[in-house]
Structure formats: C-alpha cells, structure tokens
N, C-alpha and C positions, 0 to 999 in steps of 0.2 A: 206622383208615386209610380214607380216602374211596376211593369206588369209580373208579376211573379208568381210561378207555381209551386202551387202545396197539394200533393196528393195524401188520401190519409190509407194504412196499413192497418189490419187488423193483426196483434200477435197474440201469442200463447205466454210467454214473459217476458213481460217488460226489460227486467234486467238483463239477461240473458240477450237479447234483441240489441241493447244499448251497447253490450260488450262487443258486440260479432260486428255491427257496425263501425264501431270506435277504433276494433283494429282496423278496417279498412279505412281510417284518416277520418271517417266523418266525424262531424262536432255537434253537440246538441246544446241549445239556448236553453235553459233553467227559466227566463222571464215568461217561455210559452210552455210549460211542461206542466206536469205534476204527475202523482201517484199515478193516474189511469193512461197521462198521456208522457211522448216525448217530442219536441220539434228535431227534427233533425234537419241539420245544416247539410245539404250535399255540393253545393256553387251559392257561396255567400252574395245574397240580393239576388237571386236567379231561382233558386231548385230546392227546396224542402221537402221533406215526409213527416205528418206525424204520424209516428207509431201511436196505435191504442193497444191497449187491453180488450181482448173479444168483448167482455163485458162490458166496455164504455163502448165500443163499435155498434155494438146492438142498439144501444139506446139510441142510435141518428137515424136506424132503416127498420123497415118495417117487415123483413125478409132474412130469411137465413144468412148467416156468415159464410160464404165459399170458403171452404178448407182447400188451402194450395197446394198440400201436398195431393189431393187429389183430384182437381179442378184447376186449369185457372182459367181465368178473365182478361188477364192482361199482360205484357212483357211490358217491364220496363228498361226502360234505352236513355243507356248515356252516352256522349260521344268522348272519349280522349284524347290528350295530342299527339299520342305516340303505341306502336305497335308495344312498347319497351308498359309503356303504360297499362294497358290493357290487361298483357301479360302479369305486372306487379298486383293488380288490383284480382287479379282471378288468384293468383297466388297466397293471397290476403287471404280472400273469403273461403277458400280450402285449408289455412290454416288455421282457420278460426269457427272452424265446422260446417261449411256448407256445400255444396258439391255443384260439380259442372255438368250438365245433362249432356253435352256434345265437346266435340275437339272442337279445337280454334279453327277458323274461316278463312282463310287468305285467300281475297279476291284478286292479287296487285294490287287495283287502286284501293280495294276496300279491305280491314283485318277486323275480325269478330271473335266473340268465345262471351256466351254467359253464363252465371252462376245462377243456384237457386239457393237461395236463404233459411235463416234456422226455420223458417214457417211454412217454406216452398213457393213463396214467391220469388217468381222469376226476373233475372235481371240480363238485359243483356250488353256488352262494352263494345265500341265501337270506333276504330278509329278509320280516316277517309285522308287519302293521298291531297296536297292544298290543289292541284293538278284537277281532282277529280272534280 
C-alpha cells in the first residue's frame, strides 16, 4: 500500500464544509464518511482530509478544539501545476465563501496566494517553476 496522507479538520457544519469544498473540485468517498464525519478526496491515492464535526473531534483529544478563525496551528500547502491554477482554485474558494488573508506571491520561480476556509483554516496554493 502506498504511503498516504489523511489529515483530520475540525468544522462547525458539516454540510456547509462539504459544499465550499465540492466547489473547489474536491470529491468525497460516502464508503469513509458519515453523519459526524466526511473523507474528502484532494489527490486521489495521495491527499485526504476528513472533515469532522467539533463534536466528533472532541471525542479523539483530550484538549480544547483551536478555533481557526482565531488561532491557528497550521497552513496547509498544496502544490499546483500552474500559476493559471492557483489563480482558479483561490477564485473558487472566494466564491464559495472564504477569503484570502494576503495578495498572491510571485517569486519568478515560485507563485503563491492562500485562502482561509468557512472554519479559518488556513490553506496555502503553490505553484514552483519545473526549473526551480
């Protein structure tokens, strides 16, 4: 079996979560989901999240839930193949309710710009010249 990451998210709604994602392309697996939880596909055999409900999140830690809009812990970082990309996927997540904490990044070899999600977790998109 290949080696494969699954991070898990804590959200406020479920459904709500599944919509904002689903416009930016992503797909979610029904066989790993349910009521409290969703798999979400981001690089099929590679990249998952599952979404929880704070309330199923609680039950794994023994520690408060960080609330992201006012905290966070972590970015997370995707790479893309293309500036054009980057660009679409930020455009996505702004139309579908969530906001960009910064303008885009053009290094040359490197282009950046992340969004923060309906929960405030932070995502950041990144694409790198094949050069770099």
């Amino acid at each position: 079996m290949n080696k494969q990451i699954i991070f898990n998210l804590p959200v406020k709604d479920l459904d709500k979560s599944k919509a904002f994602f689903s416009a930016l392309g992503f797909s979610f697996n029904p066989q790993f989901s349910s009521e409290s939880t969703a798999f979400m596909v981001i690089a099929d055999g590679s990249i998952h999240a599952m979404l929880m409900t704070e309330a199923f999140f609680k039950t794994l830690i023994n520690k408060p839930v960080v609330q992201a809009k006012e905290a966070n812990e972590v970015i997370i970082c995707l790479t893309c193949e293309s500036r054009e990309e980057v660009d679409s996927l930020i455009a996505k997540a702004v139309a579908a309710g969530g906001r960009t904490p910064h303008p885009p990044e053009d290094h040359g070899f490197m282009y950046d710009q992340g969004f923060e999600d309906l929960d405030g977790h932070l995502w950041n998109l990144v694409w790198t010249a094949p050069q770099a």
